[in-house]
N, C-alpha and C positions, 0 to 999 in steps of 0.2 A: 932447470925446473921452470914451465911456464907459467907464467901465475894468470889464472882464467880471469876473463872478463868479468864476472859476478863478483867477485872481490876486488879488482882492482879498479871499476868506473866507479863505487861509494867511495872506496878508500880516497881517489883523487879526487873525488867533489869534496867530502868530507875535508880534505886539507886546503882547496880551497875556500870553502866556505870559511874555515877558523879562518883564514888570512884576512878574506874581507870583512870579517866581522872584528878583527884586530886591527886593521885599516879602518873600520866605523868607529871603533872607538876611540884609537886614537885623533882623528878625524874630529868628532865631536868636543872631544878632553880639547883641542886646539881652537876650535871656533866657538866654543860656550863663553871663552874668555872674553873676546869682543863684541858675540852677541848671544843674545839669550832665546832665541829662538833661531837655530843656522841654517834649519832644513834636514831633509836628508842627504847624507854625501852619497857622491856618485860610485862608491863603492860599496853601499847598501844596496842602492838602486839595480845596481850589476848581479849582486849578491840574490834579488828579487827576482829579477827577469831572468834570471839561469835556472832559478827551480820556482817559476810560475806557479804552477799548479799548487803547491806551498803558500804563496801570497795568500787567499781569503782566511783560510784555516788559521795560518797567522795575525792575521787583523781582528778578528774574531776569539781566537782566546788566550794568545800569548800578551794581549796585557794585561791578564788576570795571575798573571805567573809573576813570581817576588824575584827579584835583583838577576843573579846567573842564572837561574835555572829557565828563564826566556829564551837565553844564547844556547843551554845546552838541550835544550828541546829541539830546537829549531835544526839543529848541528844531525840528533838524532832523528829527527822526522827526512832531513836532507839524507841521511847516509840511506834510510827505509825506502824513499823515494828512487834515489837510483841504481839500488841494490832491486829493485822492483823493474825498471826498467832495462836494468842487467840481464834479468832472467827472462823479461819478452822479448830480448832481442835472441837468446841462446834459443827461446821456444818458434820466435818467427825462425828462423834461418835453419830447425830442422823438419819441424811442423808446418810451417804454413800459418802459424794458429797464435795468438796470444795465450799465455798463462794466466788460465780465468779458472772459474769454478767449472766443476762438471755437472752440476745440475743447471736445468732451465732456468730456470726464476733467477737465479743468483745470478746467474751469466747475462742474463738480460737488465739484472738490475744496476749489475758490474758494472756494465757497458753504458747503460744510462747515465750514471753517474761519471763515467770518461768524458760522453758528451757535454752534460751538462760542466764538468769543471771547465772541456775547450771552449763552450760557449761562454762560461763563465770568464776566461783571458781574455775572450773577442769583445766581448762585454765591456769590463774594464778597459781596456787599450782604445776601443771609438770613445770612450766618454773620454777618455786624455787627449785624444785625436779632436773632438768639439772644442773643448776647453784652447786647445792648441787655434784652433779658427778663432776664436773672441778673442785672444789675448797674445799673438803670435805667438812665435816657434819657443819652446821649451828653452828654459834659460841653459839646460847644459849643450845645448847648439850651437856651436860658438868656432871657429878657425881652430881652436887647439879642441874642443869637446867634440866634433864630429864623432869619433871613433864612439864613443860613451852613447852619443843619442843610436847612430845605430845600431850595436849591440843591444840596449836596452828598448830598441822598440823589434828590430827582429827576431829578437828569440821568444817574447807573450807571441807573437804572429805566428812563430813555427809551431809553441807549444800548442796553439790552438789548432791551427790546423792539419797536426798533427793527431792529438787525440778527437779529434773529429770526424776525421777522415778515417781513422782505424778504427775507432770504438764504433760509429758508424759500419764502417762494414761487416765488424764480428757479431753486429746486431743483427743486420741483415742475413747474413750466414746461419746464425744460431734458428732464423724464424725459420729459412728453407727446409723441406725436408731433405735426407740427406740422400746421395746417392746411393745404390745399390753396390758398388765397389769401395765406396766409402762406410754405410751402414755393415759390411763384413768385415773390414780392418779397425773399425775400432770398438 
């Protein structure tokens, strides 16, 4: 039995994400003892920059969310998100096409909204990139953190120009008319 991509890219984010978020807590539970303010650990950080697009949404209303119910939001917005990106990758590889709406408006607004969240990473990542210039290199940079900074600065990078780059194009696509071998087949 092969167990298809659509279920099994959530299912393995999903069990990463509990890990590092059992790794942030524990984490936390450990450094709140000697200080009262620790930061975030570098397995939050990890935990952020793997499902970018997640980060604003999160900043914005999961600290309006009471005790567990933040982690299992979050846990379920992550399994949504790549259980979503499961299914454009099954639609690009036989399509051509993203899995968008079929109507105009929506598909154009889809796609706007792709951009905007990739602009929205690129966003984010030069303001920590400035901050980086005033105040040198991010403290998880370090002989043993290498591995940690770059993960967590190439993947906002890839997410961005990744949905930039496609939702961009399925925009562009969408405004074309379409072919006449194309306008018969669908």
């Amino acid at each position: 039995m092969r167990l298809k991509l659509k279920y099994a890219l959530p299912l393995v984010q999903t069990l990463v994400a509990v890990a590092l978020l059992v790794w942030t807590d524990r984490w936390e539970t450990a450094l709140t003892r000697l200080n009262d303010m620790p930061g975030a650990p570098p397995s939050f950080t990890l935990l952020i920059a793997i499902n970018a697009p997640l980060a604003m949404p999160r900043a914005l209303v999961f600290p309006h969310l009471p005790g567990l119910w933040r982690d299992i939001t979050f846990v379920l917005a992550i399994a949504v998100l790549w259980y979503w990106v499961a299914l454009n990758i099954e639609s690009w590889q036989q399509r051509r096409r993203f899995l968008m709406f079929s109507w105009t408006p929506l598909r154009l607004l889809g796609d706007m909204i792709g951009v905007g969240t990739g602009l929205m990473c690129a966003l984010v990542l030069s303001r920590d990139f400035v901050g980086w210039r005033d105040y040198g290199f991010p403290p998880v940079l370090s002989l043993t953190g290498w591995l940690w900074f770059i993960l967590c600065t190439c993947l906002p990078i890839l997410w961005s120009v990744v949905l930039i780059v496609l939702f961009t194009r399925d925009f562009i696509y969408c405004l074309l008319p379409p072919k006449p071998s194309q306008a018969a087949s669908d």
